[in-house]
N, C-alpha and C positions, 0 to 999 in steps of 0.2 A: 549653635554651630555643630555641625555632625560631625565625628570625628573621622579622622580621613584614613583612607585601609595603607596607605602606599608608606615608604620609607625614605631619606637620603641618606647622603655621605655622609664620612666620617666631616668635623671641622662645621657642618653648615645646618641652619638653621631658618625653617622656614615659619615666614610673620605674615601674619594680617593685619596691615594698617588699619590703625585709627586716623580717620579724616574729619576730626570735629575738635575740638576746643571745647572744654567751658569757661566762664565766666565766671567771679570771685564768686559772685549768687548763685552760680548752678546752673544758668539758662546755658544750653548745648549749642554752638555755633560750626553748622557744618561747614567747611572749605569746601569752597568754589573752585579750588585747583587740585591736581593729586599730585603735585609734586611738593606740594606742603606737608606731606606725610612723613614724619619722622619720627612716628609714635606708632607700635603695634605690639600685637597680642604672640607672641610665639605659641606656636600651634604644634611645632613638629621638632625634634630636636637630632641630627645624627649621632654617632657614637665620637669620642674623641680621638684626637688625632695624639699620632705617639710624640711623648715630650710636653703635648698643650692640652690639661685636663678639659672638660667641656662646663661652664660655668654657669649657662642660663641652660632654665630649666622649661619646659612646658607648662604656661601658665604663666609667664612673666610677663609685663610689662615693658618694653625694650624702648630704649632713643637709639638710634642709626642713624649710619652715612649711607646716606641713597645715592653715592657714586656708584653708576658700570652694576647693578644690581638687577640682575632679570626679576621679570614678572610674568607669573606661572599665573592662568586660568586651570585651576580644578576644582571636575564638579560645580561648574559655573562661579564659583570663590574667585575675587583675587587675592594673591597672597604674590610675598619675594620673598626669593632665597637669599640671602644671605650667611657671608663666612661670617663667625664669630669673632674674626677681624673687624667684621664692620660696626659691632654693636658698640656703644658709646659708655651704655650706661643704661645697671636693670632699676626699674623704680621698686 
């Protein structure tokens, strides 16, 4: 993945789902759907907001709530922005 030249706001963090599963064995199962995406790659991270340190990092692993969450095409990517509200939990 190219790294992306652009920035966001303070509080938000933008991901690249993962749309696949594996399997106890290993074998990769892609979704059929993308709204089963609630696993992705943080790619971009903004600065934090005053009072709420910023917690994930670029390179994390994230679970999210995919409520009310845009979805950015750039540079043909998709990726969502997300607040740091939304993220659940970094693996």
């Amino acid at each position: 993945m190219a790294e992306l030249k652009g920035k966001i706001l303070a509080g938000k963090v933008l991901v690249k789902p993962i749309i696949e599963e594996k399997t106890a064995s290993g074998i990769i199962i892609p979704s059929s759907r993308k709204d089963d995406a609630f696993r992705g790659e943080v790619v971009l991270v903004g600065s934090a907001l005053p009072d709420v340190p910023m917690e994930v990092s670029v390179g994390d692993i994230v679970v999210y709530e995919k409520k009310f969450v845009p979805e950015l095409t750039i540079e043909g990517e998709e990726y969502l922005l997300l607040s740091q509200d939304n993220v659940l939990y970094i693996e």
